[in-house]
Each structure stands twice: as structure tokens, then as C-alpha cells.
N, C-alpha and C positions, 0 to 999 in steps of 0.2 A: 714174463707176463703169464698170468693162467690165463687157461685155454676157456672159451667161453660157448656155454651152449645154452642155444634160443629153442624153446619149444614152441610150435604154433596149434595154442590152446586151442583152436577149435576143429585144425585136424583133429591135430591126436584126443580128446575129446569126442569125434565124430565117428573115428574108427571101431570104437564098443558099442552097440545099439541095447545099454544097459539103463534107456529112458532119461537121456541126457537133456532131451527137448522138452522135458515138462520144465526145468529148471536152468537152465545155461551157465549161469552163473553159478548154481550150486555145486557145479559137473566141475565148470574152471576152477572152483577153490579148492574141489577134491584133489583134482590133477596137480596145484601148485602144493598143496597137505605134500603129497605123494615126492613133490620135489623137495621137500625141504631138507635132509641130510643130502642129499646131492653133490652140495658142495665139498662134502667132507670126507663122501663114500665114494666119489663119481658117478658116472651115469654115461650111458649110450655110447661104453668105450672109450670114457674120459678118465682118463687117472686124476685122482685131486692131488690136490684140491683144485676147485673151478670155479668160476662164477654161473651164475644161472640168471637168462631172460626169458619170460613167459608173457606173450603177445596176445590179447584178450581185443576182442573186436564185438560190434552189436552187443547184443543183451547179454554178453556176458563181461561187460567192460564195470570197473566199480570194485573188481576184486582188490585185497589190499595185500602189498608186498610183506613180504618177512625181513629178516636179515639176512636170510641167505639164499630167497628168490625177487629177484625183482620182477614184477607184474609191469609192463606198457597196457595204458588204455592207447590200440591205434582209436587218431584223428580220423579215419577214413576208415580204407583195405587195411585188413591184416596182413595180408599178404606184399605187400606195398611199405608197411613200417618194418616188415622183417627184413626186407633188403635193404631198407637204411639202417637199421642196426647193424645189418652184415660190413656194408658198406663205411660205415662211423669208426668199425675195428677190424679197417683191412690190416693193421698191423699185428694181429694177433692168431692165433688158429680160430676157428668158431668153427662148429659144429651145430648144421641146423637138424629139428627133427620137426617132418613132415613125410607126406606121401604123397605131396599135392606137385603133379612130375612139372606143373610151370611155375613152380616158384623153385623146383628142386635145382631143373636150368637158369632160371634167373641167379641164384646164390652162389651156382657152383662157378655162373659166370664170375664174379668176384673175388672166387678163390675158396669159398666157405666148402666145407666135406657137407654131405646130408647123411641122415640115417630117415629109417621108418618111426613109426610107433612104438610097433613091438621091442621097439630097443629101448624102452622105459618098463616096461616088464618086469617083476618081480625074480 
């Protein structure tokens, strides 16, 4: 099974103060732009191929998936559908990326690795 890694767009979105807040949403679609060979390249230490989940919450929810990232509008917290996706594919590796250190424990509780941001970095 590939290994699966969940971004949480509004971290790692949050981490650059490159005027993300005038537009939310145009920030999430840049960040999932920037995921889309991912799958084929890897990403944050991921040999591919992978799958890719990108967890969009508040005003930047509406982003539309590709074929090789899939975008969650969370119902609520982002932070809250990221450990039920973690949790949906306790049979697999996942690989979350945040910096948010109670969602880092919450995931790792389940078995998930985290990295940071900067390990989407070019």
C-alpha cells in the first residue's frame, strides 16, 4: 500500500507571512499547485509514489482536488478531520505535515510520523 501524506493546509499555509490572509483560499490552492507532482516525485521524505491529502478548513475550504491531490473540506476543525483521516488508515504509513505540536501528539498517538512545513520546500 503507498504511504500516505496529509498536509494541513492551513498550517503550512500559515507558516510564510507572504499575505496569505488577504485571500485563504487562493494560498490553499497555491500550496495544493505546489502538491501536485508529489505523488510521483515524493514529498517530506516520502519515496513514491504516494497518495496526497490536503485538509482545507474555514475560508479556505471550496478548493477543488486534482488527480493526484485530494483536497477535504473539514466539517468543523481541521485539525480534528486530520486525525480521522489518520485514524481511517491506521493500516498504512501516513505521514502528517504540520507544526501544530497538539495535533503533532494527537497523530503520533495513532501511529502517524509528522514532519514540519519546511519539508515541502523546494
Amino acid at each position: 500500500m503507498r504511504p500516505l501524506l496529509i498536509v494541513d493546509a492551513a498550517n503550512v499555509v500559515g507558516s510564510k507571512p507572504d499575505g496569505w490572509w488577504r485571500d485563504r483560499r487562493g494560498a490553499a490552492e497555491r500550496l495544493r499547485d505546489r502538491l501536485i507532482d508529489a505523488s510521483a516525485r515524493g514529498a517530506a521524505g516520502l519515496n513514491p509514489p504516494i497518495d496526497v491529502i490536503m485538509i482545507v478548513e474555514g475560508k479556505a475550504k471550496g478548493v477543488t482536488s486534482t488527480p493526484t491531490v485530494s483536497v477535504l473540506d473539514a466539517p468543523g476543525s481541521g485539525d480534528d478531520e486530520i486525525v480521522q483521516v489518520v485514524a481511517d488508515n491506521a493500516n498504512r504509513k501516513v505521514l502528517v505535515v504540520t507544526a501544530d505540536r497538539e495535533l503533532r501528539r494527537r497523530v503520533e498517538e495513532l501511529g502517524a510520523q509528522t514532519t514540519g512545513p519546511r519539508s515541502l520546500d523546494p
